[in-house]
C-alpha positions as CSV (number, residue, x, y, z in Angstrom):
1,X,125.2,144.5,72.7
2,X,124.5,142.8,75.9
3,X,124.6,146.0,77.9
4,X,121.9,147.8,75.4
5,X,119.2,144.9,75.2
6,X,119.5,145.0,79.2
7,X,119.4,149.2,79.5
8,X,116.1,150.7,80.2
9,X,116.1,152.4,76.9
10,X,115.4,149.3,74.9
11,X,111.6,148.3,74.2
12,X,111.0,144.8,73.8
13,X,107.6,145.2,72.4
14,X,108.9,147.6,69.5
15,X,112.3,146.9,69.0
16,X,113.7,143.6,69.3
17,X,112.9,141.8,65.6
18,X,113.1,145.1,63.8
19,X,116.7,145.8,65.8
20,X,118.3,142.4,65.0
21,X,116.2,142.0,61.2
22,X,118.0,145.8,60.1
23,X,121.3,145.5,62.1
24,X,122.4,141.8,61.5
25,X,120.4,140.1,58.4
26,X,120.0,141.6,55.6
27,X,120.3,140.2,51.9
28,X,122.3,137.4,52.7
29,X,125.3,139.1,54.2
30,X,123.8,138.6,58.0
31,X,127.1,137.8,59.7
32,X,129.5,140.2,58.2
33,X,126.9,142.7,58.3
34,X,126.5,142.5,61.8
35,X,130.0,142.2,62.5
36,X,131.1,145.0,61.0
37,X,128.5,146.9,62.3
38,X,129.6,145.5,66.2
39,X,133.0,146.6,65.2
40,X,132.2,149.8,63.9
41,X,130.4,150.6,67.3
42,X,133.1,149.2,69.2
43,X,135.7,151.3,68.0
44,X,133.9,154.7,68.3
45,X,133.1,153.9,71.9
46,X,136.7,152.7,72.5
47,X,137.9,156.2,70.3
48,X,135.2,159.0,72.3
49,X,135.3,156.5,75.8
50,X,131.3,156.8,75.4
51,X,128.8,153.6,75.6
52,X,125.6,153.8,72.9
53,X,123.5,153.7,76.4
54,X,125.2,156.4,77.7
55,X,122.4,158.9,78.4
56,X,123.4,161.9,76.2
57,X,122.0,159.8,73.5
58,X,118.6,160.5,73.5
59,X,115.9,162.6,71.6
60,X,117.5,160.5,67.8
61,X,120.8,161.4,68.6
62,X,123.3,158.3,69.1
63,X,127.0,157.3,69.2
64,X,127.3,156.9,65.0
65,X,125.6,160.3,65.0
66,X,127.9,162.2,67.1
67,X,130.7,160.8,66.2
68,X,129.9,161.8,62.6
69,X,129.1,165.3,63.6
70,X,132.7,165.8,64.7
71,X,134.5,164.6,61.8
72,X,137.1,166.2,60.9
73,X,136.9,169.5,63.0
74,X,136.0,168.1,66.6
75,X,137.1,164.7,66.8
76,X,140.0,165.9,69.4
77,X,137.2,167.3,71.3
78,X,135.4,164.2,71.6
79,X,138.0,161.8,72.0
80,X,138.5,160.0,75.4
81,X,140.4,162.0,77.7
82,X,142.2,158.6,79.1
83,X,143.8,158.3,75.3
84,X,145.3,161.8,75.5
85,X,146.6,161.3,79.1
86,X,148.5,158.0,78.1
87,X,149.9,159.3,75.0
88,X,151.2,162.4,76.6
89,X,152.6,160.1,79.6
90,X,154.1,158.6,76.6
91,X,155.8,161.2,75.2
92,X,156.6,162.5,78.1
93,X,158.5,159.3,78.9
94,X,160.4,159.2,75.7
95,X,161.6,162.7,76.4
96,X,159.2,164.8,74.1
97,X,158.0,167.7,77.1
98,X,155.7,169.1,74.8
99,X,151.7,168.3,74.8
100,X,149.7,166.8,71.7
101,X,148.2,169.4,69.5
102,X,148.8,170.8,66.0
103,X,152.0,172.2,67.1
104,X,154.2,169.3,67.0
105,X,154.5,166.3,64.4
106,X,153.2,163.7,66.4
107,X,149.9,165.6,67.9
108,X,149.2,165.8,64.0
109,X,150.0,162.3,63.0
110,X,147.6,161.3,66.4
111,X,144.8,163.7,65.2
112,X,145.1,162.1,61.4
113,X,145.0,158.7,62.4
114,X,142.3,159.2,65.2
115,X,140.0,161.1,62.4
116,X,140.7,157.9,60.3
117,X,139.8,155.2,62.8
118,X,136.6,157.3,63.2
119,X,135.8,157.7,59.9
120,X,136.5,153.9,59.7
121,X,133.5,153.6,63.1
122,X,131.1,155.5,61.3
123,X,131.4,153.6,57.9
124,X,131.0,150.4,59.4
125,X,128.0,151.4,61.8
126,X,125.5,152.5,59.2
127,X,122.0,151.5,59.5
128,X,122.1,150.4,55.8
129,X,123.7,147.2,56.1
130,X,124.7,147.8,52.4
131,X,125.9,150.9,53.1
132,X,128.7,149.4,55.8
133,X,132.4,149.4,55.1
134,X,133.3,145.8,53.8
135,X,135.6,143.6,56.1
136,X,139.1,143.8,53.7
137,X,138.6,147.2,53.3
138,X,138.1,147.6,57.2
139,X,141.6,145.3,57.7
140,X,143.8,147.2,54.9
141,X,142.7,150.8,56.2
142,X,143.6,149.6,60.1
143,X,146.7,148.2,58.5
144,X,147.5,151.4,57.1
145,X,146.7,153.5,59.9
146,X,149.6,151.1,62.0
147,X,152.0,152.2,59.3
148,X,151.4,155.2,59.4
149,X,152.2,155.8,63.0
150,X,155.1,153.0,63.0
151,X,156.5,155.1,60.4
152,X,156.5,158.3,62.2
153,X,157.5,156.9,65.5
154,X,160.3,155.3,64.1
155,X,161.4,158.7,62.2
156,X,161.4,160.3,65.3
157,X,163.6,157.5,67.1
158,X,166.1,157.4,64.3
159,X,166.1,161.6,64.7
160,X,166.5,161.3,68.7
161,X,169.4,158.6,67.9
162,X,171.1,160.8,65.8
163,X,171.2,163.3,68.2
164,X,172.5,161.6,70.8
């Protein structure tokens, strides 16, 4: 938040009550409001490796907006290069050669989950603080997401282990 109030995009004259009044306080739910929203943004700039200031988003277009324009057909597109290099260095060090993509198991299972967490960025970064995704629901859909890969991962070890 700290890097947008500073940017040269924000307007203090117009913005700064009308920013805080819609995003953080509203009926009585101010700090779970604005937390959720916080976390909402923070994971979609941690999931496309983009910062709301970035300077793409211009002209009403911002970082809940894209994101929600690629779900479900682009979000490998948009996702942050540095996430697909590790998990390929990954699997690349546990002895799978091949590259993520719908071809293998876990590409898929990456894809799924990453469409999920995004989903997950965009519900909780409405501008309807009303609107957001509540807290517990936030916590048992991460939760589920972890399993989710656990699971697979540890189907895949047990497979390898066989094997050998």
């Amino acid at each position: 938040m700290s890097n947008f109030l500073y940017s040269k995009q924000f307007n203090w004259d117009e913005g700064f009550y009308r920013l805080f009044r819609s995003r953080i306080w509203h009926w009585g739910r101010g700090i779970y409001a604005g937390d959720v929203y916080s976390f909402g943004i923070l994971l979609l700039e941690m999931i496309i490796g983009r910062r709301p200031t970035n300077e793409m988003f211009s002209d009403g277009l911002n970082l809940h907006m894209f994101a929600k324009m690629a779900i479900p057909e682009r979000v490998m597109q948009i996702l942050d290069t540095e996430l697909l290099m590790a998990e390929e260095t990954t699997m690349m060090a546990e002895g799978h050669p091949n590259k993520i993509g719908r071809h293998n198991r876990r590409g898929e299972k990456m894809r799924e989950c990453t469409t999920k967490l995004m989903k997950i960025g965009v519900e909780c970064s409405k501008d309807n603080p009303r609107e957001r995704m509540d807290v517990r629901d936030v916590n048992k859909e991460l939760h589920l997401i972890r399993s989710h890969l656990l699971d697979d991962r540890t189907v895949e070890a047990a497979s390898t282990s066989a094997i050998n």
